[in-house]
N, C-alpha and C positions, 0 to 999 in steps of 0.2 A: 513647497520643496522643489529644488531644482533639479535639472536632469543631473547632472554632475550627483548629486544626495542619491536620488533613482539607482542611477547605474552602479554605486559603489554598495548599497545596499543586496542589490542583488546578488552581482559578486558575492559579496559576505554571503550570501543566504546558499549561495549554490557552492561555495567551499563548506560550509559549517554538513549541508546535506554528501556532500561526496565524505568530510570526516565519518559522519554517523554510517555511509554505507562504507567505509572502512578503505577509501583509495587512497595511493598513497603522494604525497603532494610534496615531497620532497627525498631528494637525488642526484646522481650526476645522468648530464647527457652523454652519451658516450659515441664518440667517430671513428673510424679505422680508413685511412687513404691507402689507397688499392695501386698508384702508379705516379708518383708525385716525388718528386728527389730536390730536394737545397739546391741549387748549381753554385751559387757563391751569397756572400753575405759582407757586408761593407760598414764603414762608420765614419764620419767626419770628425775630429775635436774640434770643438771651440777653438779659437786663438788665445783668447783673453785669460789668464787666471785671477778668479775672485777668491784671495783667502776669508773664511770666517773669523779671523783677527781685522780685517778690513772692517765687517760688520758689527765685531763686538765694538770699534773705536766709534763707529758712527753712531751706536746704538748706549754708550757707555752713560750720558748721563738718564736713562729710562733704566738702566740696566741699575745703575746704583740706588736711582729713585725706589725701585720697584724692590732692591735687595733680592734680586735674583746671583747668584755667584757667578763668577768670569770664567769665560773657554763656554758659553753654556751649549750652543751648536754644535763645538768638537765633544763635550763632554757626555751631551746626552744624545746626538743624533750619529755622533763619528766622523762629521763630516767639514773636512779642514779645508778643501777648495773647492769650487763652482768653477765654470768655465761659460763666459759669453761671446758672441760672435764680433769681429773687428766692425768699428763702423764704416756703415755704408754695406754689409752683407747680413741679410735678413735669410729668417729659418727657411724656406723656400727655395734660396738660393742653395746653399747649404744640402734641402734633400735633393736638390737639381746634381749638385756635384758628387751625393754618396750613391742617387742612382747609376748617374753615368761609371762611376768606378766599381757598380755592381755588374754593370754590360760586360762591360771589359775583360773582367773577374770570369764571365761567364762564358766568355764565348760567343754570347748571344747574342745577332745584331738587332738593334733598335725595331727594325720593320719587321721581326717576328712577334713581337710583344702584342699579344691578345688582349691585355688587362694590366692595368694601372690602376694600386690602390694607394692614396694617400690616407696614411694614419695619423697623422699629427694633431695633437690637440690646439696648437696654437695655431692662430690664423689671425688677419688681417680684418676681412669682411664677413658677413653672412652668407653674402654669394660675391661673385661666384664660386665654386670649390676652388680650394687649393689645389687640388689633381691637375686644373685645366693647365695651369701655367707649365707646374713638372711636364706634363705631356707635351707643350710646345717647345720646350728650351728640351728636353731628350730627344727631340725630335723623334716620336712614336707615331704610326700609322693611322688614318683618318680611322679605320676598322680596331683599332683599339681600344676597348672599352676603359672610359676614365671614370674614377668619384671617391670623394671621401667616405672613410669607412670610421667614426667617431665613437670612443667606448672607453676613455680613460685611459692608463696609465696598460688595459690591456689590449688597446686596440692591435697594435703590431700582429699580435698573435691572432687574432682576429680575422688578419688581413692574410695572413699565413692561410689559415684553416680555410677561408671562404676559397682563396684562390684553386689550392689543391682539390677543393672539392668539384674546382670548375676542369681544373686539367685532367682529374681522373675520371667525369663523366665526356673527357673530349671536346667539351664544348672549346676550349682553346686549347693552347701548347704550352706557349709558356706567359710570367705574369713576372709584374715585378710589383716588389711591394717597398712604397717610402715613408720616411718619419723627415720631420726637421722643428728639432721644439726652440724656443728664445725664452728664459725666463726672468730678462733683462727689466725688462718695462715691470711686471707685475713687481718684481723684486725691489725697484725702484722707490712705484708706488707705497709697496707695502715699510719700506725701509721708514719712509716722508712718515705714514702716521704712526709708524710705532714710533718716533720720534718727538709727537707732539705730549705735550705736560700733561693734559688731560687723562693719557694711556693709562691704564689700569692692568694687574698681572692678567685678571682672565681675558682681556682683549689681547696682549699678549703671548697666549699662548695658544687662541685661539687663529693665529697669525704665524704660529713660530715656525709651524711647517714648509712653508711660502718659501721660506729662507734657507730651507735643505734644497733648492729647484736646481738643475742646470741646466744649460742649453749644449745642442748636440744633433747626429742625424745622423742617422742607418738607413740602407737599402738590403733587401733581398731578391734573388733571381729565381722563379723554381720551372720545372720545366718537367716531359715524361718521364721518367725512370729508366725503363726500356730502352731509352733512346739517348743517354747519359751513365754509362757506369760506373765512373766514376762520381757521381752526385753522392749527395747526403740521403737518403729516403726517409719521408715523413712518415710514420707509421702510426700517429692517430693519437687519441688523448679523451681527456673530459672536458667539460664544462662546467660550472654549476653558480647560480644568482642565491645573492641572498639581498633581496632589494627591499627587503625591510630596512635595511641601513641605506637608503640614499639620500639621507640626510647629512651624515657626517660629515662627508667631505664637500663644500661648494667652489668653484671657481671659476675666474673670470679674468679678463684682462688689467683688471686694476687690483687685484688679490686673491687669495682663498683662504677659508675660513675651515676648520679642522679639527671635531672634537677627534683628539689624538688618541686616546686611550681609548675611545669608543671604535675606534679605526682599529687599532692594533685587535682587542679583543674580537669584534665581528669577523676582521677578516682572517685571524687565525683558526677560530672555529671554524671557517667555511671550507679553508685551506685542509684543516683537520679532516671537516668530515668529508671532502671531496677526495683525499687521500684513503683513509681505510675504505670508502666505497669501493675506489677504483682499485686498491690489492690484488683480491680473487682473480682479479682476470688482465693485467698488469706486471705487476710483481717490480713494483719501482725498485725496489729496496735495497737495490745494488745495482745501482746508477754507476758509469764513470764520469757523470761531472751532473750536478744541478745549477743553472744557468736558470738564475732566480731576477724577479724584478726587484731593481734596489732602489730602497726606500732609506734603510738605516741601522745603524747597530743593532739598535732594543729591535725593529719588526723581525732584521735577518736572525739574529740568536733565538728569538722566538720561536722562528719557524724552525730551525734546525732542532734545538729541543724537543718541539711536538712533537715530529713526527723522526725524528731518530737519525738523522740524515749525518754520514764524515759530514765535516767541517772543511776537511784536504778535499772536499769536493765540490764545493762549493766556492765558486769564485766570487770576491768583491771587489768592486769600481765604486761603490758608491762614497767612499773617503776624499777623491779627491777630480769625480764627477758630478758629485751631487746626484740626486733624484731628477733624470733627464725624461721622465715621463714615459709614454710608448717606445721612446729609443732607447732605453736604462738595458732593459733585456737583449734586445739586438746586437747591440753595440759591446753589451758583457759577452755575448756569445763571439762575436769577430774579433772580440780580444781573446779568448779562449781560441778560435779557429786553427790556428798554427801549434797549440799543445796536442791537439787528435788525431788519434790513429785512427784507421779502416777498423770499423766493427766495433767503437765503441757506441756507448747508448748515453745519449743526451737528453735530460728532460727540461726542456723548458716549463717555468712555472711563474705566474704573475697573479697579481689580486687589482684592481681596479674599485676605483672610486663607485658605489652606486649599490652595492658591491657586489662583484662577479668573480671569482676564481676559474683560473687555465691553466690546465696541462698538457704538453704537448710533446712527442718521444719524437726526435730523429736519431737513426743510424748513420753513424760517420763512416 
């Protein structure tokens, strides 16, 4: 037996023992920031627009082979344009440009900047982080702490929560947090073999997600509270894993693969039961705006059904954004930015690959 066999064993033994003494092993985490405010919040679009009519013509003779029906992207995911970056400007560049127009935004110059978090799922190498380069081309302070912060589709928010937990324990001031995704190349690749004669409908629709992707890129600036009154105030949120599912979703630079209905149904329940947990002491239920991560028609009406949520409240981008990954949420909130008033309550909400559910309340 392996130690790999060992260690998993035990594990088991020592949840099966905490079941029988009755603890309880599933929940949300729950956080409250104490001095933590938005300063500003930014977003790049793509140049490029990619209609899903571009992809049904490239994909039409797999598409008739297969007898799958036509518009199948607009019809079942909603979503009629993608956007990629001009050539010669890569995702990196791109978060270089949506942080600097976060500085700006905020007031805040460059050499205050404590902390640099790159959230981006796409990347180049292994190493070095993508952080290093954003840090050099923002021209950020040698005392700035840089690194990527990597968690799917929820990292942004991620990058939100760790930061504010740094500025509220003092440890810095202020932070800025970047996204920059490309889903050019994958989209490419995936286009080439759903293309080939061989395809089959389940390789196909194990594939079909790939091609809801956009590329895009948002920054955030968050800074003290006290020391900004005009900021937005983070006021805290849940967490909650449900990492039985991290198998659904795989991805990589040449594809990803997606049982979809296993997506949808896991991460709804998670979304679910991270929702009634967090009520009691919360009280979402009269939000002025849910700034949701978008994925799709079928996952947004989902969620909006489960848990009861207007629909006039809930904004979508993803029609003719696509699923821009970690920046999907951001970027719907900095389009949102300019309809809020002082004193409304915004909850950011996202579900990530693996699967993780986040909730996160700022006051505008």
């Amino acid at each position: 037996m392996g130690l790999g066999s060992v260690l998993r064993g035990t594990v088991t033994a020592r949840l099966q023992d905490g079941n029988e003494q009755g603890l309880e092993l599933a929940g949300n985490a729950t956080f409250r920031h104490s001095n933590t405010a938005l300063l500003s919040i930014s977003s790049i679009e793509a140049p490029r627009i990619v209609s899903s009519k571009d992809f049904d013509h490239k994909l039409a003779p797999t598409l008739r082979r297969l007898k799958f029906p036509p518009r199948l992207l607009e019809r079942v995911a909603g979503v009629t344009h993608r956007r990629w970056w001009a050539d010669g400007t890569s995702f990196d560049d791109a978060a270089v440009e949506a942080g600097a127009k976060a500085l700006a935004e905020s007031g805040v110059e460059a050499s205050e900047i404590g902390l640099l978090i790159n959230t981006s799922v796409t990347r180049r190498n292994l190493e070095p982080s993508v952080a290093v380069k954003i840090h050099h081309e923002l021209g950020l302070p040698s005392s700035a702490m840089n690194f990527d912060l990597a968690n799917a589709c929820l990292g942004f928010v991620n990058g939100l929560i760790l930061a504010a937990n740094m500025i509220d324990s003092g440890q810095i001031r202020y932070a800025i947090i970047v996204n920059g995704e490309d889903s050019q190349l994958t989209q490419e690749a995936t286009l080439a073999r759903l293309q080939r004669p061989e395809t089959t409908r389940e390789d196909f629709s194990r594939e079909f997600a790939t091609l809801t992707l956009g590329s895009g890129a948002a920054a955030a600036v968050l800074g003290p509270a006290d020391e900004h009154q005009g900021g937005h105030r983070l006021v805290g949120g849940v967490m909650r894993a449900g990492t039985e599912h991290h198998e659904l979703c795989v991805g990589g630079i040449d594809g990803m693969t997606t049982d979809t209905k296993g997506l949808l149904d896991g991460g709804l329940q998670l979304v679910v039961d991270a929702w009634h947990e967090a009520q009691p002491e919360w009280d979402w239920a009269t939000m002025d705006r849910y700034v949701t991560h978008q994925v799709s028609n079928a996952y947004t009406q989902a969620i909006i059904n489960a848990i009861s949520l207007d629909p006039d409240r809930v904004p979508i981008t993803f029609p003719h954004w696509g699923n821009v990954g970690p920046a999907s949420l951001p970027m719907t909130l900095a389009a949102e930015a300019q309809s809020l008033s002082a004193g409304d309550r915004v909850l950011c909400m996202g579900v990530g690959s693996g699967l993780n559910a986040g909730m996160l309340e700022i006051v505008w």
